[in-house]
ZAMARGU-4260 file (C-alpha; in steps of 0.2 Angstrom, whole numbers, plus 5000, padded with zeros to 4 digits):
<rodrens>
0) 4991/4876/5276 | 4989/4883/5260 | 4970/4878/5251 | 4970/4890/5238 | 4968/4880/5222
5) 4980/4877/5210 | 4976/4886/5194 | 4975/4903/5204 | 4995/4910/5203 | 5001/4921/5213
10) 5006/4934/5197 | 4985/4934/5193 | 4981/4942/5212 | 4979/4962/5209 | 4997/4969/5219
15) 5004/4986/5218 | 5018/4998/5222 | 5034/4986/5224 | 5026/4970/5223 | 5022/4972/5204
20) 5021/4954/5196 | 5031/4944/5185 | 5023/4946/5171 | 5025/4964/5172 | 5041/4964/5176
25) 5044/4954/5160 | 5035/4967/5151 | 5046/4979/5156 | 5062/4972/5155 | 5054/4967/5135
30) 5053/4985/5133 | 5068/4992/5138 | 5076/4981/5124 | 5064/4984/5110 | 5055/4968/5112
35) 5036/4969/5104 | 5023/4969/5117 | 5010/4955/5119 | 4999/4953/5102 | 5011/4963/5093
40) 5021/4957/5077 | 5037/4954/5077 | 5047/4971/5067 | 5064/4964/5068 | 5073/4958/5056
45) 5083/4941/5055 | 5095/4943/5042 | 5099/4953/5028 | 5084/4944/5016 | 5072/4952/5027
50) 5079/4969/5024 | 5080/4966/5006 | 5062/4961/5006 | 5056/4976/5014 | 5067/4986/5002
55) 5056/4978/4987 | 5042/4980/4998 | 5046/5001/4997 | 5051/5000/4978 | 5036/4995/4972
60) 5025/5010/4985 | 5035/5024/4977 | 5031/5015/4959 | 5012/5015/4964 | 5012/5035/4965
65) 5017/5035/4947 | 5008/5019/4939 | 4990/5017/4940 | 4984/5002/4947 | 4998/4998/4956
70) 4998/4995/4973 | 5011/4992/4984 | 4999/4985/4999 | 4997/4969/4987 | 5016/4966/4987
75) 5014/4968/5006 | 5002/4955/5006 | 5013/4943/4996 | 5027/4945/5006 | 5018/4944/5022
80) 5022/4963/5029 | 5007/4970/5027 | 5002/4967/5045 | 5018/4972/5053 | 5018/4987/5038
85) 4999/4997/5045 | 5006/4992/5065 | 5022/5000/5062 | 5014/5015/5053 | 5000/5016/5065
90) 5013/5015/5080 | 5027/5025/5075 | 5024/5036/5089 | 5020/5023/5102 | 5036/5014/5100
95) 5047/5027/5089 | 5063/5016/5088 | 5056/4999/5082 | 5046/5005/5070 | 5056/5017/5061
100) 5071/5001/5060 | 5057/4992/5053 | 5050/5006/5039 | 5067/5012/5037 | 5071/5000/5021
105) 5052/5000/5013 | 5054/5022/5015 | 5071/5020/5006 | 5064/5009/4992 | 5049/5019/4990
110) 5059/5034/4987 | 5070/5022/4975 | 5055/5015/4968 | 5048/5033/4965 | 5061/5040/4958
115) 5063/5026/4945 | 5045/5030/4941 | 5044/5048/4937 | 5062/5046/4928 | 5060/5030/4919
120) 5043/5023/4918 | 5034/5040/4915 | 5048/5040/4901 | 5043/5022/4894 | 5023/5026/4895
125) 5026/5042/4883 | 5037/5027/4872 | 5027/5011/4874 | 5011/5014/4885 | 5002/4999/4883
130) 5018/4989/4886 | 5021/4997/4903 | 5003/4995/4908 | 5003/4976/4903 | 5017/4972/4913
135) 5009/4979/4927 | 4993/4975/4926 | 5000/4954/4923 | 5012/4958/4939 | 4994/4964/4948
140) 4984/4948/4940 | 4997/4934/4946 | 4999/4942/4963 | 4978/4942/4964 | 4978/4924/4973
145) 4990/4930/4987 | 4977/4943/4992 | 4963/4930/4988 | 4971/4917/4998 | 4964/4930/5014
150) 4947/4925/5011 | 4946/4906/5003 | 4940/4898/5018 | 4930/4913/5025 | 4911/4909/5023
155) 4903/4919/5006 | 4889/4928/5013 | 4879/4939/5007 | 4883/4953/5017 | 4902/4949/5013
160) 4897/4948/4994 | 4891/4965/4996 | 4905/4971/5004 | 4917/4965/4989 | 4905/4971/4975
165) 4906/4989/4984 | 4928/4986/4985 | 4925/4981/4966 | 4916/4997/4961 | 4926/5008/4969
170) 4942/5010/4960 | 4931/5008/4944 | 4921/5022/4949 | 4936/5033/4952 | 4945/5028/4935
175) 4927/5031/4926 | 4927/5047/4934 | 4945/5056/4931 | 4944/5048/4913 | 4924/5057/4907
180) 4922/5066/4922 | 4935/5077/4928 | 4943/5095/4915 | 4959/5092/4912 | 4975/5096/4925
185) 4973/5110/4938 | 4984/5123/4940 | 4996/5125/4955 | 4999/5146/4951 | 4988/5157/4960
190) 4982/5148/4974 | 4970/5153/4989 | 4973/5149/5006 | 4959/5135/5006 | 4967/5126/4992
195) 4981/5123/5003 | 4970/5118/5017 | 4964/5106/5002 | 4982/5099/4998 | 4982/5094/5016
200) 4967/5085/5011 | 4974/5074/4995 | 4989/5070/5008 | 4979/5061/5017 | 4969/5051/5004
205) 4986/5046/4994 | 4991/5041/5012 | 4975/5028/5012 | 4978/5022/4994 | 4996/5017/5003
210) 4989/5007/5016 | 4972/5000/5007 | 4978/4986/4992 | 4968/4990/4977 | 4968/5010/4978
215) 4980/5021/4968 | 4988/5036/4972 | 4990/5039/4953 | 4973/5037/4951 | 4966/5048/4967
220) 4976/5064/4961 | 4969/5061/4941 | 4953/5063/4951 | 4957/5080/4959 | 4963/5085/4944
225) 4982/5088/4952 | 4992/5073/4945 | 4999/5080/4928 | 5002/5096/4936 | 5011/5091/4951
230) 5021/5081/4939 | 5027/5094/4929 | 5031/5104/4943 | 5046/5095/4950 | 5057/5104/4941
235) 5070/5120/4944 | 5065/5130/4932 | 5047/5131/4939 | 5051/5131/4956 | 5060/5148/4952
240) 5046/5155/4942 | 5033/5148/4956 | 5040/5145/4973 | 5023/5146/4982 | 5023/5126/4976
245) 5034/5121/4990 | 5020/5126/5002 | 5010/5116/4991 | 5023/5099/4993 | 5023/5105/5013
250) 5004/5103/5014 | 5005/5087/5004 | 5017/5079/5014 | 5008/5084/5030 | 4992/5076/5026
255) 5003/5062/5019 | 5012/5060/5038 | 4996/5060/5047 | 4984/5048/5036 | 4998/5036/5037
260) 4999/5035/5054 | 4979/5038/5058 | 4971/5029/5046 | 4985/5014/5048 | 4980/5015/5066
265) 4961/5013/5061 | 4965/4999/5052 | 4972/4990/5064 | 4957/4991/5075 | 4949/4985/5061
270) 4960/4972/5058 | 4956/4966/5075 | 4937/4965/5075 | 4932/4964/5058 | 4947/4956/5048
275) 4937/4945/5035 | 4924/4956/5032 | 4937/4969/5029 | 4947/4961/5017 | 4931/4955/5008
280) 4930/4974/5003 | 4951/4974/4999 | 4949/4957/4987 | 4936/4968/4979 | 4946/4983/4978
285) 4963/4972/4971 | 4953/4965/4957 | 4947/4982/4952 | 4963/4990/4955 | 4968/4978/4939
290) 4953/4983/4928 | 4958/5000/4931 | 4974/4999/4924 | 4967/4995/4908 | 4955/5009/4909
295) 4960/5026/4913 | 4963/5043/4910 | 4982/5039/4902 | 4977/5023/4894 | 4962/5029/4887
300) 4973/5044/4877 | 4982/5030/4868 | 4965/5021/4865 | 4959/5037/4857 | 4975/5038/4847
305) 4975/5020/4840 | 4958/5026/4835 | 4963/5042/4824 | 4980/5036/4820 | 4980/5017/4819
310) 4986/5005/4832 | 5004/5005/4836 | 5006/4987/4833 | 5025/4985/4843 | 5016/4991/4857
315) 5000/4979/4857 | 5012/4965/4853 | 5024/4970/4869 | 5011/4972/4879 | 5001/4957/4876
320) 5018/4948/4880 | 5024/4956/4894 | 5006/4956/4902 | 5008/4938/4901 | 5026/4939/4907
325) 5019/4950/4924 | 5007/4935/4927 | 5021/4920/4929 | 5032/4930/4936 | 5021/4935/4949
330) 5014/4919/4951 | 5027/4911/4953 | 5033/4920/4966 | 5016/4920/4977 | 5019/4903/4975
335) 5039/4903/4980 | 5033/4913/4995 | 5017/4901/5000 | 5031/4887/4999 | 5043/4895/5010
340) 5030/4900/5024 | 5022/4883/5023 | 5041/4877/5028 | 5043/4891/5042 | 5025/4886/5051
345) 5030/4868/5049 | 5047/4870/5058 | 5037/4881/5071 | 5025/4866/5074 | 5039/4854/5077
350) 5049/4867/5086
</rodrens>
């Protein structure tokens, strides 16, 4: 007779060689076919939306190398990626093939979304500044209560108050700094073998400010002192006269590769322990990711001319208007997207 009790199953005994357990038989068989393991998200995609998403998710990272203050992690946030986004990045190595069919849309709208910034939107800033900033910086503002909405119900401590104050100064600090602080752009000729030891570096900080909401990439490279130059070296003409910069988009790229997956890593395990104390810091950092775009080194030069040359009127006008455009049009949208998941979790809770 058997008296062991009842809520002992025979998978939970310890077995091994051929008697492995259900469970991890299960497990197996989940992996053979791509399935996410336990605690994982799910990266697959249901439908053609879902790609689309993660496209726009990709256009607006490659915008953020080129407009200050943006930040592609808030638009993760909105959309409700932003976990799967630092899971597949920090376990692209671990499970190769689901990961890279979940990041391959957000990598091809980021290179959309870059390209459209170095070839249109640096264009517009040298045409309407302001304008361009505002939109931006109101697209930033309506999106705000989507990364709020992590910590409404979180208890306000002081240490957590703390922890936002310090996200809040830290974009601030660094806009203060490359506007006052830094000489002007660097130059990418006559390098040594440390500064490319150093590029490595910058790779792996612009790879943070992908991954952390609130930090620029823009805004990171002003403070090296590398932005305008590395700017105004994609072009064939220079590439002739100074090859050597390749080695330089090499080392980027390199550092780039491994602080994505590292630091994504990192955050994750974050994540897991820490998640509301964390994005404490990252509401701090959002909000002054938006301040930032109102202060820094490129709108600070149109500042300075409105003060010699008078203030180009068009452009205040547009970009008080679009600035209130980016706000509703955001908003709306966190809204359109809180609506539809409010209806997806109802649906499960039925199910």
């Amino acid at each position: 007779m058997d008296n062991r009790p009842d809520n002992i199953r025979e998978e939970d005994k310890p077995q091994s060689g051929a008697g492995k357990s259900a469970d991890t038989d299960v497990n197996a068989d989940a992996a053979e076919v791509g399935a996410s393991p336990k605690g994982a998200p799910d990266l697959g995609y249901k439908n053609g939306k879902e790609v689309a998403k993660s496209g726009l998710l990709g256009l607006f990272i490659g915008l953020a190398i080129i407009v200050p203050g943006v930040s592609g992690s808030t638009v993760a946030i909105i959309f409700k990626l932003y976990d799967k986004l630092i899971y597949a990045f920090g376990n692209v190595l671990k499970r190769f093939a689901a990961c890279v069919k979940f990041l391959l849309p957000v990598v091809i709208g980021a290179a959309v979304g870059f390209l459209l910034g170095f070839f249109a939107i640096q264009r517009l800033m040298e045409v309407a500044p302001f304008a361009v900033i505002g939109l931006f910086a109101g697209m930033m503002i309506g999106a705000f209560p989507a990364v709020y909405e992590e910590i409404r119900a979180e208890r306000k401590s002081a240490p957590r108050i703390g922890l936002f104050l310090i996200g809040l100064a830290v974009p601030i600090a660094i806009a203060v700094g490359t506007t006052f602080a830094t000489e002007g752009a660097r130059p990418l000729e006559g390098l040594q073998f440390y500064h490319y030891l150093m590029f490595i570096a910058i790779g792996y900080v612009v790879a943070i400010t992908q991954v952390v909401p609130g930090l620029s990439a823009t805004a990171i490279l002003m403070a090296f002192g590398y932005f305008s130059s590395i700017m105004n070296s994609v072009h064939l003409d220079y590439w002739k006269q100074n090859p050597m910069v390749l080695l330089v988009y090499v080392c980027m790229v390199l550092g780039f590769a491994i602080g994505i997956v590292t630091f994504s890593k990192l955050l994750d395990s974050i994540f897991a322990r820490f998640r509301a104390a964390a994005f404490f810091v990252i509401v701090g950092l959002s909000l002054g990711s938006v301040v930032t775009m109102f202060f820094n080194s490129d709108v600070y030069a149109v500042y300075t001319d409105w003060a010699t040359n008078g203030v180009d009127a068009a452009d205040l006008a547009a970009g008080i208007v679009l600035f209130v455009v980016g706000i509703v049009v955001a908003y709306l949208f966190v809204r359109y997207e809180r609506k539809k998941n409010a209806v997806v979790d109802n649906k499960g809770l039925k199910a």
